[in-house]
PDB file of N, CA, C and O in Angstrom:
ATOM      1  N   UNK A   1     -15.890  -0.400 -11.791  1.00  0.00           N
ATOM      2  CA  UNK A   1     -16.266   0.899 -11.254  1.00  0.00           C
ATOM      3  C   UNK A   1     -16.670   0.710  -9.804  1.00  0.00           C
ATOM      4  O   UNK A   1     -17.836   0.345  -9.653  1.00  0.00           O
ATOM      5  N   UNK A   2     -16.000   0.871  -8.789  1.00  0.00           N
ATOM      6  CA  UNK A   2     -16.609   1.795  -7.778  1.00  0.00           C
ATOM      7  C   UNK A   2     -16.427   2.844  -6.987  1.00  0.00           C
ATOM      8  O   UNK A   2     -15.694   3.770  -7.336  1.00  0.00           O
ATOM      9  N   UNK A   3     -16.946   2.835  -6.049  1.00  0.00           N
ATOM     10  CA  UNK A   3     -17.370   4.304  -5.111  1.00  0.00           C
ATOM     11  C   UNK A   3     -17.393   4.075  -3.615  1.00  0.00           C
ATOM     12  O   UNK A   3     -18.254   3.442  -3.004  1.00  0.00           O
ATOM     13  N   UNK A   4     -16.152   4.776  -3.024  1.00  0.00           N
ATOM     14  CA  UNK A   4     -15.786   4.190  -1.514  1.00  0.00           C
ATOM     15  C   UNK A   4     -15.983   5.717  -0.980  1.00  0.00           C
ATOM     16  O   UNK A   4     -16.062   6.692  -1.728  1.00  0.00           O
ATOM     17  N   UNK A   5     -16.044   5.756   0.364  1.00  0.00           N
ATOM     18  CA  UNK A   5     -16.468   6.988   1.393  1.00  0.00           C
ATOM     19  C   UNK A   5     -15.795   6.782   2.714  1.00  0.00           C
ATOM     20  O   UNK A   5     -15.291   5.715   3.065  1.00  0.00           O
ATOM     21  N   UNK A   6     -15.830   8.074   3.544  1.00  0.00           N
ATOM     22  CA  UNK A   6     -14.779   8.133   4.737  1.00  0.00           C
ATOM     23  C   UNK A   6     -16.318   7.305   5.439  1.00  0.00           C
ATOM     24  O   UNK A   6     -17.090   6.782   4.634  1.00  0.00           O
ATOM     25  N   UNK A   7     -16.639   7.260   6.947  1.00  0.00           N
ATOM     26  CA  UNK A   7     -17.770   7.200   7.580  1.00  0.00           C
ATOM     27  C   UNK A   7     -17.878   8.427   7.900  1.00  0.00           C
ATOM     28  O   UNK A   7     -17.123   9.396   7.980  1.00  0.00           O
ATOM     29  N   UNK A   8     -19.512   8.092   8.153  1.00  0.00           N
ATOM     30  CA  UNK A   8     -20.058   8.936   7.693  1.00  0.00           C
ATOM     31  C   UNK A   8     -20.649   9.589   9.655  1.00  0.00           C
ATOM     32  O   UNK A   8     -21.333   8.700  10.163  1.00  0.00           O
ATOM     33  N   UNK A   9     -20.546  10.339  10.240  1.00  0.00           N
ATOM     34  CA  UNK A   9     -21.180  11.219  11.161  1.00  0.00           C
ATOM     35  C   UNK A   9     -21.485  13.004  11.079  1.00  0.00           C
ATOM     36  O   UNK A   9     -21.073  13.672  10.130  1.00  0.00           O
ATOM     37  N   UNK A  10     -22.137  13.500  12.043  1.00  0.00           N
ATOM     38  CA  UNK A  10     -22.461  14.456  11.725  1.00  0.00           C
ATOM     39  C   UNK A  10     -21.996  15.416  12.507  1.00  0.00           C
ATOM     40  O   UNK A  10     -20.925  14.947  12.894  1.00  0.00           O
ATOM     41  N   UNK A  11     -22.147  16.711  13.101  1.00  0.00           N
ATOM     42  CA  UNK A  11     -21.467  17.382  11.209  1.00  0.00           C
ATOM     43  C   UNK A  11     -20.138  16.728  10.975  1.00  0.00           C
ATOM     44  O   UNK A  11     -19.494  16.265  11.917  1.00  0.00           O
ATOM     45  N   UNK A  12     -19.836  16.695  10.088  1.00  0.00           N
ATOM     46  CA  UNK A  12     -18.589  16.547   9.366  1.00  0.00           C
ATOM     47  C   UNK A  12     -18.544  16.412   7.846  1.00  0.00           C
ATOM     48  O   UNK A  12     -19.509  16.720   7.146  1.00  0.00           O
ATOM     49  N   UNK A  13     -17.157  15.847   7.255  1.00  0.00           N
ATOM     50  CA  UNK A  13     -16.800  15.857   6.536  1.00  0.00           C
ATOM     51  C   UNK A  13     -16.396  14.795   5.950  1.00  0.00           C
ATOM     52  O   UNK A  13     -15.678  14.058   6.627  1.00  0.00           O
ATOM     53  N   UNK A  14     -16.810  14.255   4.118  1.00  0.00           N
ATOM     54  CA  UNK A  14     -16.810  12.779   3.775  1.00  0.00           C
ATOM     55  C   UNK A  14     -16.136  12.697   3.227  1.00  0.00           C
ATOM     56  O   UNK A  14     -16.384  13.672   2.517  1.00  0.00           O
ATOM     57  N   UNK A  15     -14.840  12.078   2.618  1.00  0.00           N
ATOM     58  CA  UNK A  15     -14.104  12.130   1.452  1.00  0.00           C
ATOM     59  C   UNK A  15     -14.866  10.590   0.568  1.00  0.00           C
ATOM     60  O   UNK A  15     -14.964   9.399   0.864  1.00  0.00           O
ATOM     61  N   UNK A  16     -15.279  11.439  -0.610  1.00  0.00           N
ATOM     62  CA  UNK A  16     -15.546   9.957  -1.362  1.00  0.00           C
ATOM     63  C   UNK A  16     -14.871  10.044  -2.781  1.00  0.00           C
ATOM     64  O   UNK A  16     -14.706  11.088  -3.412  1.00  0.00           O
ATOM     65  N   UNK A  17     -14.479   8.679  -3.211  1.00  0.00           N
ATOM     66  CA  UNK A  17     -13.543   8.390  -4.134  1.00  0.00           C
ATOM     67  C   UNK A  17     -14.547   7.556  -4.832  1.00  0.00           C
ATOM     68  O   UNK A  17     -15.366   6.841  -4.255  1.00  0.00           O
ATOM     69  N   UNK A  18     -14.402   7.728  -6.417  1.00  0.00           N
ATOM     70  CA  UNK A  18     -14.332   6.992  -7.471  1.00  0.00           C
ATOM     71  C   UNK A  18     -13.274   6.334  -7.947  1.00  0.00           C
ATOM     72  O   UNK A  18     -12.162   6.761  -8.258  1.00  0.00           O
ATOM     73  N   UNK A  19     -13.998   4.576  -7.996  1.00  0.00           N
ATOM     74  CA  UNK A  19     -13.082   3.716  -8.995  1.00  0.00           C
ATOM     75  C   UNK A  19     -13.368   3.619 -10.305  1.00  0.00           C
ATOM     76  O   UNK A  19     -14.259   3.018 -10.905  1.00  0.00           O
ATOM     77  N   UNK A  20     -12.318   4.422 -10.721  1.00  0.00           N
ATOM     78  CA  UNK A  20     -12.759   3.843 -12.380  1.00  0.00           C
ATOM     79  C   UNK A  20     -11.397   3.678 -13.309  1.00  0.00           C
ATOM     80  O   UNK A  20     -10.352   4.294 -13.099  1.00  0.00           O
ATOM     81  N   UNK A  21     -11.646   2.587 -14.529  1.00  0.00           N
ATOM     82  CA  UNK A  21     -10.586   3.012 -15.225  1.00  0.00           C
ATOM     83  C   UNK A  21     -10.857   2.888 -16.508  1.00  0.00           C
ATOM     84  O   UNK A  21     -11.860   2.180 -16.598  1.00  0.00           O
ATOM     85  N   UNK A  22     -10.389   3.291 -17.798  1.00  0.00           N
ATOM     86  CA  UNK A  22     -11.046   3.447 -19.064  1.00  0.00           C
ATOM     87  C   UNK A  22     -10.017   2.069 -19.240  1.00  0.00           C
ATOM     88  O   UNK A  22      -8.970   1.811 -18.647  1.00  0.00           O
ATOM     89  N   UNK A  23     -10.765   1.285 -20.319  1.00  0.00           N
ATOM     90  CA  UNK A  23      -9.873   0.144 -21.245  1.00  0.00           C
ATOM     91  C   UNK A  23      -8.990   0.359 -21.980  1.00  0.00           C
ATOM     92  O   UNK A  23      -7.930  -0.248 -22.133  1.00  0.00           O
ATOM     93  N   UNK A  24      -9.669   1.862 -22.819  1.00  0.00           N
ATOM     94  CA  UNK A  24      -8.186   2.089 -23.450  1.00  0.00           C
ATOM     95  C   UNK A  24      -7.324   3.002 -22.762  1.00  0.00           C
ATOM     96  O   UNK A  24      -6.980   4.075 -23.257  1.00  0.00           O
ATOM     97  N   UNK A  25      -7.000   2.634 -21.732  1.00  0.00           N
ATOM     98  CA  UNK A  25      -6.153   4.052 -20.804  1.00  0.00           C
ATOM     99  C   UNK A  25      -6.570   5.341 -21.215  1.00  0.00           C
ATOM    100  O   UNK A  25      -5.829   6.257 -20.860  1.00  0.00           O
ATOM    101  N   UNK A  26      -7.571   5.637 -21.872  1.00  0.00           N
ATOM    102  CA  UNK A  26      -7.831   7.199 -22.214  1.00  0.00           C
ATOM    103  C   UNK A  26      -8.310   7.815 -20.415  1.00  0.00           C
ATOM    104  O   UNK A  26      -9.034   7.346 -19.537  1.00  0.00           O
ATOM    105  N   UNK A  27      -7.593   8.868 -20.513  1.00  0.00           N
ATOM    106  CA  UNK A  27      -8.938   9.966 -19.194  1.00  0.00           C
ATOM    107  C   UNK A  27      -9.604   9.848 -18.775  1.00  0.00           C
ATOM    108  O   UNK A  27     -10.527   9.795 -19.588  1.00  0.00           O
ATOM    109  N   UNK A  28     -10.007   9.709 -17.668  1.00  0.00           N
ATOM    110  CA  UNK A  28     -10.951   9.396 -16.897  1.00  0.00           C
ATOM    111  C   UNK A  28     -11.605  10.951 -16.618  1.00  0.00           C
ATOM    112  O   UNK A  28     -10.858  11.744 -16.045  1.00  0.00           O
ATOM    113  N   UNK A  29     -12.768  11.346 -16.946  1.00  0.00           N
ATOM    114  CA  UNK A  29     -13.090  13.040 -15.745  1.00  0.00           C
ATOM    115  C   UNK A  29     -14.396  11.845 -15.291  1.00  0.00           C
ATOM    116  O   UNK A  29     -14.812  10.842 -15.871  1.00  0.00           O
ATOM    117  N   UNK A  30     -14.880  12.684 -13.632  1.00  0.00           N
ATOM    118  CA  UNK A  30     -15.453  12.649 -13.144  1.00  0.00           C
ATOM    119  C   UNK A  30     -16.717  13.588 -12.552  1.00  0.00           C
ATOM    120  O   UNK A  30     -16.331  14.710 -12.224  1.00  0.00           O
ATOM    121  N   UNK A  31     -18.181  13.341 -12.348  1.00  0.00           N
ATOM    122  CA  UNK A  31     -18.817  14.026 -11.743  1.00  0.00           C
ATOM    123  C   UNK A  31     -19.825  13.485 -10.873  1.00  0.00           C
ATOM    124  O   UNK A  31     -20.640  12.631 -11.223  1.00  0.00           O
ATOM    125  N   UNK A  32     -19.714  14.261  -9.152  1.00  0.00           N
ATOM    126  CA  UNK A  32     -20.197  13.739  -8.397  1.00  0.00           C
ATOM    127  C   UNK A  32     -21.770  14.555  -8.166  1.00  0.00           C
ATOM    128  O   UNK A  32     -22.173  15.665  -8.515  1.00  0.00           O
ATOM    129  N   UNK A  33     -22.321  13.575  -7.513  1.00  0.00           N
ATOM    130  CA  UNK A  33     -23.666  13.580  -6.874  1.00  0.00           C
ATOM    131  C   UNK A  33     -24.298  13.652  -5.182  1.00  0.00           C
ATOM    132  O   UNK A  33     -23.773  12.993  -4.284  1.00  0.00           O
ATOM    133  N   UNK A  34     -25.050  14.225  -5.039  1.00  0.00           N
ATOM    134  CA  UNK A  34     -25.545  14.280  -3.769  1.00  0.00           C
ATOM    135  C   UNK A  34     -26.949  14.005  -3.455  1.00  0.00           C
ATOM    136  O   UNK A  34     -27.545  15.022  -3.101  1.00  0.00           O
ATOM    137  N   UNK A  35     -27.845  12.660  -3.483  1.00  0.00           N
ATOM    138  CA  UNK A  35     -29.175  13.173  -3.727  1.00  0.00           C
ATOM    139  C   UNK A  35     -29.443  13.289  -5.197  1.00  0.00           C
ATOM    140  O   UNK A  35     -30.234  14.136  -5.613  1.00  0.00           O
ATOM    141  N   UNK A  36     -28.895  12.577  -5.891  1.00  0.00           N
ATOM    142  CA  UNK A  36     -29.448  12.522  -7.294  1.00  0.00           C
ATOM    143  C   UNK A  36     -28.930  14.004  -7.892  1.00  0.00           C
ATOM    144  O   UNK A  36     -29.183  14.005  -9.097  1.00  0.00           O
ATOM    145  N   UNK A  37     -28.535  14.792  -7.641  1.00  0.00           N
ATOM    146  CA  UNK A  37     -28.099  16.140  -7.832  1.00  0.00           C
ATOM    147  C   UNK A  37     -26.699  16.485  -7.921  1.00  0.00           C
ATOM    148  O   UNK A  37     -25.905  15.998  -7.116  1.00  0.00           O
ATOM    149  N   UNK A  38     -26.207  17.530  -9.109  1.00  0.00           N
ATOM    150  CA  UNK A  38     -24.963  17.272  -9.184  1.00  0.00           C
ATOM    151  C   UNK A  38     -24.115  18.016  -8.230  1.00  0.00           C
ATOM    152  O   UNK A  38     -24.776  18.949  -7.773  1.00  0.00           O
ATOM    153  N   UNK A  39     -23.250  17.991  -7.879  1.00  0.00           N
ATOM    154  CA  UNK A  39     -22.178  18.944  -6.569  1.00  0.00           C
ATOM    155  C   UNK A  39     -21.097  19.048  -7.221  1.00  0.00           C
ATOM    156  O   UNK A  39     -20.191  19.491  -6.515  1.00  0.00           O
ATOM    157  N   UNK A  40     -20.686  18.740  -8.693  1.00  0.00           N
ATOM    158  CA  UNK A  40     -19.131  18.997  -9.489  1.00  0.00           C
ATOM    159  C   UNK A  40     -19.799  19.316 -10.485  1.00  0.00           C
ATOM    160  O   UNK A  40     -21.027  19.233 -10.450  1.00  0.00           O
ATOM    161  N   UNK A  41     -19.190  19.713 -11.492  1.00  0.00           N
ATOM    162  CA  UNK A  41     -18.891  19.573 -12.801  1.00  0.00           C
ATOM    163  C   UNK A  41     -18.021  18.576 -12.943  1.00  0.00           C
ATOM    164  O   UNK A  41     -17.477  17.998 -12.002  1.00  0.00           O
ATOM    165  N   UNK A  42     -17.856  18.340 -14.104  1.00  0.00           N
ATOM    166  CA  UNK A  42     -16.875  17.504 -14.692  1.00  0.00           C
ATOM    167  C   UNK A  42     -15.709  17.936 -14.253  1.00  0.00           C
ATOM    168  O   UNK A  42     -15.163  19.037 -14.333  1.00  0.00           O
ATOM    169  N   UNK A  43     -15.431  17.052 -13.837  1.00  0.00           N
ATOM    170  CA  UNK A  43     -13.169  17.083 -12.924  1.00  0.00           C
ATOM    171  C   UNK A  43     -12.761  16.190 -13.261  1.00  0.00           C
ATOM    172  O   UNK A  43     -13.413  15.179 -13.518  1.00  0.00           O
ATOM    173  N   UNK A  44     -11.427  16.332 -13.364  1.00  0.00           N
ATOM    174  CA  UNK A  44     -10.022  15.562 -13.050  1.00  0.00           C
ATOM    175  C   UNK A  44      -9.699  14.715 -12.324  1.00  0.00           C
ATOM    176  O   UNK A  44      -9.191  13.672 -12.734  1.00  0.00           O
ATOM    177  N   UNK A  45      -9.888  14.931 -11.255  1.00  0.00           N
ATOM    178  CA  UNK A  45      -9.810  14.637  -9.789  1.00  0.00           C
ATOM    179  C   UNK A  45     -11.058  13.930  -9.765  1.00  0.00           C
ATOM    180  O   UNK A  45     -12.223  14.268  -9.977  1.00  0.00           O
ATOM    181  N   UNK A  46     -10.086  12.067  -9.217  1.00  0.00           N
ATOM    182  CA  UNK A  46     -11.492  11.232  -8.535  1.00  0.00           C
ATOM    183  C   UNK A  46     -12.046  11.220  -7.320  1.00  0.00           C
ATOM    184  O   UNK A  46     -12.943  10.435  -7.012  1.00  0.00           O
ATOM    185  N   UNK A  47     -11.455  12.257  -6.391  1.00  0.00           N
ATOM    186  CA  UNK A  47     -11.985  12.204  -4.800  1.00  0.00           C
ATOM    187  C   UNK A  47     -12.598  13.717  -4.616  1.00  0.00           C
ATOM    188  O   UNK A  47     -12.049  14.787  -4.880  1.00  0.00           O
ATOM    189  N   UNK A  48     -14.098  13.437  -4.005  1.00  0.00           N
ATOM    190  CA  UNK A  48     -14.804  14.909  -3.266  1.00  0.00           C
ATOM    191  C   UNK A  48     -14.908  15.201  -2.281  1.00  0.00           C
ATOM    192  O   UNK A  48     -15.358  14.288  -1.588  1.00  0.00           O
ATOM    193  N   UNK A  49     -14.715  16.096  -1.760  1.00  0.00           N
ATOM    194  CA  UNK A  49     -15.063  16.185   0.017  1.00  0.00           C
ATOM    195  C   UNK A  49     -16.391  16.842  -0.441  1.00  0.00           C
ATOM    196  O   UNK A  49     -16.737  17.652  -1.301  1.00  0.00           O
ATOM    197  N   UNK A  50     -17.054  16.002   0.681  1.00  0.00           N
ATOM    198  CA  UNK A  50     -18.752  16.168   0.968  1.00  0.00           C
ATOM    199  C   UNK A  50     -18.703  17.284   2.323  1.00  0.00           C
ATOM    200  O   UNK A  50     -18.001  17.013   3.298  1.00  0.00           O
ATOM    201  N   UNK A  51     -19.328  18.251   2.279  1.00  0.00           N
ATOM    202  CA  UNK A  51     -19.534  18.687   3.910  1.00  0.00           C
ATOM    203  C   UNK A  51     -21.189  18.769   4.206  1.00  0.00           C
ATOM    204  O   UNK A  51     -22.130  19.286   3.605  1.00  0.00           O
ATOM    205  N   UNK A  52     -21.068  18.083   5.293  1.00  0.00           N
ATOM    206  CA  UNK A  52     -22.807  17.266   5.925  1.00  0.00           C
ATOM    207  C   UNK A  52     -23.064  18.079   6.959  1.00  0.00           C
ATOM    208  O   UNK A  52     -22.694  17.539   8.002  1.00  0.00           O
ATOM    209  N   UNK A  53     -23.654  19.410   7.178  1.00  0.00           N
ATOM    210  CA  UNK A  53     -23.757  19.769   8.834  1.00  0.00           C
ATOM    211  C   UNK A  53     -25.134  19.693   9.099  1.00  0.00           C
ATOM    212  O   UNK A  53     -25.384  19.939  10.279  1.00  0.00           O
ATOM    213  N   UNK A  54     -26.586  19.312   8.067  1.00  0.00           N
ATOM    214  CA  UNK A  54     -28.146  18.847   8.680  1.00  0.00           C
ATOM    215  C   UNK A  54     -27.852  17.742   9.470  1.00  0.00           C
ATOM    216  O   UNK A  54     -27.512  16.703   8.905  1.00  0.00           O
ATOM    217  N   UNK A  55     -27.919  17.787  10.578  1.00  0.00           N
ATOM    218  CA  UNK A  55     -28.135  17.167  12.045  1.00  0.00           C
ATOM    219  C   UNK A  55     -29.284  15.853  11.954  1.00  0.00           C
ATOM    220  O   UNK A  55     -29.383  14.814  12.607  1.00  0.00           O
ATOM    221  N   UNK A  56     -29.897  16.294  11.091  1.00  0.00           N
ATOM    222  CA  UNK A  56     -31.209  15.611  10.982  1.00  0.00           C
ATOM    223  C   UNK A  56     -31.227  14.580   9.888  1.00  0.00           C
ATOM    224  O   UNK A  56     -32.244  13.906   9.725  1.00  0.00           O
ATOM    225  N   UNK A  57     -30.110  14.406   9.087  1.00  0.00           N
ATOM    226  CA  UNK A  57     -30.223  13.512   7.977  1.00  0.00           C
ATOM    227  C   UNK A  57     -29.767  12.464   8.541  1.00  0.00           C
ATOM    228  O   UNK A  57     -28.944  12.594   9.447  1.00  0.00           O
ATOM    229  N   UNK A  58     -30.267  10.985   8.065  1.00  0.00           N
ATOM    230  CA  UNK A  58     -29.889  10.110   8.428  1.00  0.00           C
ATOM    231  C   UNK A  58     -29.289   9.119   7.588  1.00  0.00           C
ATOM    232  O   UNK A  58     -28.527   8.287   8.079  1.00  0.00           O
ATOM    233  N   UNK A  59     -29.669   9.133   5.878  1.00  0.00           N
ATOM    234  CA  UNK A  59     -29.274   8.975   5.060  1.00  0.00           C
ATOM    235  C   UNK A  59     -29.068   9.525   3.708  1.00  0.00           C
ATOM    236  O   UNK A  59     -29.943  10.286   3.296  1.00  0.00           O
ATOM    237  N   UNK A  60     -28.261   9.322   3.100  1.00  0.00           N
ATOM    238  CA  UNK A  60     -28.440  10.073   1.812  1.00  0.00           C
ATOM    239  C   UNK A  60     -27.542   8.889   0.654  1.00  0.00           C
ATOM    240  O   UNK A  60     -27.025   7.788   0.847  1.00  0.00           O
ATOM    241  N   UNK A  61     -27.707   9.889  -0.734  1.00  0.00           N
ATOM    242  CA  UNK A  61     -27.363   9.181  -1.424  1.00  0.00           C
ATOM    243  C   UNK A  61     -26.042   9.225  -2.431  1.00  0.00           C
ATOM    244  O   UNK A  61     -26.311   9.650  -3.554  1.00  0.00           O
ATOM    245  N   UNK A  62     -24.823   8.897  -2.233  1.00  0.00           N
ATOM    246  CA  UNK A  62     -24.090   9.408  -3.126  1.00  0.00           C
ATOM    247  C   UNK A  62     -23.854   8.756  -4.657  1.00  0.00           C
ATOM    248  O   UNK A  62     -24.090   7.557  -4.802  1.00  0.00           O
ATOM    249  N   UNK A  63     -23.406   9.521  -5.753  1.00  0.00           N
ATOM    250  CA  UNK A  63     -23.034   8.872  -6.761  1.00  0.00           C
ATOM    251  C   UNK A  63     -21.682   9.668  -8.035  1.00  0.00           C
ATOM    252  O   UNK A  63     -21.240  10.806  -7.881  1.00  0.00           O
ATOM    253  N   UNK A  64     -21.405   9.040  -8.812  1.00  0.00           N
ATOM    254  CA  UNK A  64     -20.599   9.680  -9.622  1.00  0.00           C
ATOM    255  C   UNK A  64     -20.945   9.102 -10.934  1.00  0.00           C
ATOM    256  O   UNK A  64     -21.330   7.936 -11.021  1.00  0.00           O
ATOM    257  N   UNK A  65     -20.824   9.860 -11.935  1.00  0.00           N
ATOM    258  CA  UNK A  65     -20.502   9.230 -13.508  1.00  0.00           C
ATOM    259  C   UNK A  65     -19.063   9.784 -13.854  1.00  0.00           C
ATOM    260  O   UNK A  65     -18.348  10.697 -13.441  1.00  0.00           O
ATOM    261  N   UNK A  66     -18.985   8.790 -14.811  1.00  0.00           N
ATOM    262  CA  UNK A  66     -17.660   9.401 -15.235  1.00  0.00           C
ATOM    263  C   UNK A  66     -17.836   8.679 -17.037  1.00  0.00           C
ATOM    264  O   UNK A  66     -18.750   8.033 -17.548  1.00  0.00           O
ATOM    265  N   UNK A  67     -16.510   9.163 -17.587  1.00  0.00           N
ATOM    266  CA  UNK A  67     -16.841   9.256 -18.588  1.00  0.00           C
ATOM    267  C   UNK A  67     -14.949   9.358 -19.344  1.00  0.00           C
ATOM    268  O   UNK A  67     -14.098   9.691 -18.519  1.00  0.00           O
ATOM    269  N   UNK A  68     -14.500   9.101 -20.659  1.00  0.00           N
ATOM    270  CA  UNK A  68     -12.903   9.647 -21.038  1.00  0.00           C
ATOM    271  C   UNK A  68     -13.333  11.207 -21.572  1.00  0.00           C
ATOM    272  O   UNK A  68     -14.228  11.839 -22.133  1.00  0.00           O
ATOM    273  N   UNK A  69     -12.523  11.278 -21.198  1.00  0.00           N
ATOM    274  CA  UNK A  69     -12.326  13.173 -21.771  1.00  0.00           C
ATOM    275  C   UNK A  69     -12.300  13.924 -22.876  1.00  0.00           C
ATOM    276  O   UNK A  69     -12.217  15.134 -23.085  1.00  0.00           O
ATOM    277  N   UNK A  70     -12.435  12.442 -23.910  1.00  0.00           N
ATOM    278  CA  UNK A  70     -12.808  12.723 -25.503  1.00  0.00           C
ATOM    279  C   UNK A  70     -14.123  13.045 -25.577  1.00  0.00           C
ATOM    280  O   UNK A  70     -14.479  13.800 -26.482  1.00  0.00           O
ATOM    281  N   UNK A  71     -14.884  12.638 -24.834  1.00  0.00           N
ATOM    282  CA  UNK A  71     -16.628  12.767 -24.734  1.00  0.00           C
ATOM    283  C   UNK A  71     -16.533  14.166 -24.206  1.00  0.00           C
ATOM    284  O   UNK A  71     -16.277  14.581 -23.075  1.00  0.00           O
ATOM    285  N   UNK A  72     -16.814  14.796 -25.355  1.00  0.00           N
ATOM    286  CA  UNK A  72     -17.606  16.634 -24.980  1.00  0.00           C
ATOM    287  C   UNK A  72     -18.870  17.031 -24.378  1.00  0.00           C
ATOM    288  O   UNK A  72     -19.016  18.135 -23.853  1.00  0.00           O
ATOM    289  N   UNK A  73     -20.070  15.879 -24.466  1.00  0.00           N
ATOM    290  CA  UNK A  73     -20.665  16.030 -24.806  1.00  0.00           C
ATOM    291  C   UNK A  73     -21.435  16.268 -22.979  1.00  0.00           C
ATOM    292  O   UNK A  73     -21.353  15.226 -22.329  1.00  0.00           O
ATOM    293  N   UNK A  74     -21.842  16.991 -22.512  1.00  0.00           N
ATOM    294  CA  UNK A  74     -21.950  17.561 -21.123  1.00  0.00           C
ATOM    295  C   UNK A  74     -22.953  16.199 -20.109  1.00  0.00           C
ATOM    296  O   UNK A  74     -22.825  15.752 -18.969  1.00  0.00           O
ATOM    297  N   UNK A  75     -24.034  15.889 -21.381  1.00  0.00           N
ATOM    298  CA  UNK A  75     -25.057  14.973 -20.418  1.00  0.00           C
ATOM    299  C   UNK A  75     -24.729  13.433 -20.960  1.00  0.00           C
ATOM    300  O   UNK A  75     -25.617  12.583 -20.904  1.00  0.00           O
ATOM    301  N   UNK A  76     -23.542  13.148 -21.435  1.00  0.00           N
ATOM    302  CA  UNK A  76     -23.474  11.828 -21.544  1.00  0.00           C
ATOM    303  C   UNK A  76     -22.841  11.544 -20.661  1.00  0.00           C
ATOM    304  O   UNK A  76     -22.345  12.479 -20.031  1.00  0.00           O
ATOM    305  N   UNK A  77     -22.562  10.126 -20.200  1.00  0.00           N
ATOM    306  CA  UNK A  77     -21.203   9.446 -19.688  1.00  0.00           C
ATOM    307  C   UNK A  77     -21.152   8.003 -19.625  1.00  0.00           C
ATOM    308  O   UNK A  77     -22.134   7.355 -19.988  1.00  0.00           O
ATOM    309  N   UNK A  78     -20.196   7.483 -19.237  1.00  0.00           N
ATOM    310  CA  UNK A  78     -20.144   6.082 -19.875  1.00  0.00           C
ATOM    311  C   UNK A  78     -20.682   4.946 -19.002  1.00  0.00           C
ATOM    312  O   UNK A  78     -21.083   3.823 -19.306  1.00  0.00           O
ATOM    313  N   UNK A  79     -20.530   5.801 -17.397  1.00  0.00           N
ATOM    314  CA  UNK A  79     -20.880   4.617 -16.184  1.00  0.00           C
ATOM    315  C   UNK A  79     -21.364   5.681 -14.926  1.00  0.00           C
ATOM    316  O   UNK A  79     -21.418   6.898 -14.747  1.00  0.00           O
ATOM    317  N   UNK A  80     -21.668   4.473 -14.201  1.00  0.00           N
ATOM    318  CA  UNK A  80     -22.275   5.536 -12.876  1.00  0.00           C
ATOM    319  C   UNK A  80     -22.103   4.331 -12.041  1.00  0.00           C
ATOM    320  O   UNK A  80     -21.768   3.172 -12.284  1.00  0.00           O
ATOM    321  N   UNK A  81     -22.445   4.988 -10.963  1.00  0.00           N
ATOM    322  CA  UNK A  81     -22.700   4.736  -9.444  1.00  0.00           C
ATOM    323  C   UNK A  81     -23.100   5.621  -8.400  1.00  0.00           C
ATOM    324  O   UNK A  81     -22.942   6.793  -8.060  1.00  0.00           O
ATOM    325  N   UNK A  82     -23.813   4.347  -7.948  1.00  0.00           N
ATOM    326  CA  UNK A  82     -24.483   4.574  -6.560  1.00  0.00           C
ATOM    327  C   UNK A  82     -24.619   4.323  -5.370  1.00  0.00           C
ATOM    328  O   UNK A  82     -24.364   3.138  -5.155  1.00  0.00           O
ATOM    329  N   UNK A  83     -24.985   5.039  -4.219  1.00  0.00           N
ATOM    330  CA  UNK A  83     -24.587   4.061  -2.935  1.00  0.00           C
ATOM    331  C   UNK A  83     -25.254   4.929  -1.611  1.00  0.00           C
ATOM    332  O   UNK A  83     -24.908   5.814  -0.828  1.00  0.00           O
ATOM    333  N   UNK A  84     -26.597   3.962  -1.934  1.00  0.00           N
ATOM    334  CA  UNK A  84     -27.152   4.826   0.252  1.00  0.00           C
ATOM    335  C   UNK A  84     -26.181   4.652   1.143  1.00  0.00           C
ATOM    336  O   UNK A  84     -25.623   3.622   1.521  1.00  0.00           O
ATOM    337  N   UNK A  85     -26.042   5.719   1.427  1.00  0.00           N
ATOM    338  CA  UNK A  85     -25.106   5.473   2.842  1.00  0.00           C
ATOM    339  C   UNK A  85     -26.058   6.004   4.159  1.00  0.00           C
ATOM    340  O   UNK A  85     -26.711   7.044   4.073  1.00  0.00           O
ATOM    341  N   UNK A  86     -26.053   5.194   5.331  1.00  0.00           N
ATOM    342  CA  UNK A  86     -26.188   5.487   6.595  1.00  0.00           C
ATOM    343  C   UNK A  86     -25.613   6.457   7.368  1.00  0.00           C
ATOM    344  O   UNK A  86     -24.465   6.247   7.759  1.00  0.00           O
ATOM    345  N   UNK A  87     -26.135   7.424   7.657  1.00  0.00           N
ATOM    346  CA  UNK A  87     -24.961   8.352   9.003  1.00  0.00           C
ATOM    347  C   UNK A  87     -25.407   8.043  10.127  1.00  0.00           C
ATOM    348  O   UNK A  87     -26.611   7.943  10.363  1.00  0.00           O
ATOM    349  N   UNK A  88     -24.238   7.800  11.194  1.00  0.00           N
ATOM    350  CA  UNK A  88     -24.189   7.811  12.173  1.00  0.00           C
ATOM    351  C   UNK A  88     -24.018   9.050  13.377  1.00  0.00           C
ATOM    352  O   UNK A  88     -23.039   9.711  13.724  1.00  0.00           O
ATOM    353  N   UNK A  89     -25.084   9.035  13.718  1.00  0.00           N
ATOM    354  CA  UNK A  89     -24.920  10.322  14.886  1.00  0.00           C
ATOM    355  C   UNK A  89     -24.204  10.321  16.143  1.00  0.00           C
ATOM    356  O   UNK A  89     -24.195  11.329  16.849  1.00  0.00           O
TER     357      UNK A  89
END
């Protein structure tokens, strides 16, 4: 599992991607984080665009869980990640 990002300046815009892959090739969905807080629901799609325009942040925190798509179950998932990132002004 990991979790890669465009760099990061301000304002702009982040594309961050989840690595993941299930063992038994089942589905992968994904859900991303901002700050410990969620910014998706559960998706399809492993890449988010972040849009950053507080001037004033200097770091934050991104993450994703993910989970196969047989799991209904809304607050489980199988893995996570995390990752302070630095912005550059």
């Amino acid at each position: 599992m990991g979790l890669e990002y465009d760099a990061l300046s301000l304002p702009g815009t982040v594309l961050v991607t989840a690595l993941a892959e299930d063992p038994n090739n089942v589905h992968i969905i994904y859900r991303f984080y901002l700050n410990e807080e969620p910014e998706t629901k559960w998706v399809h799609e492993n890449k988010f665009v972040l849009n950053i325009i507080d001037k004033n942040i200097n770091k934050i925190k991104i993450g994703d869980r993910v989970k196969d798509d047989r799991n209904t179950n809304e607050d489980e998932f199988d893995d996570s990640m995390n990752r302070t990132c630095s912005i550059g002004k």
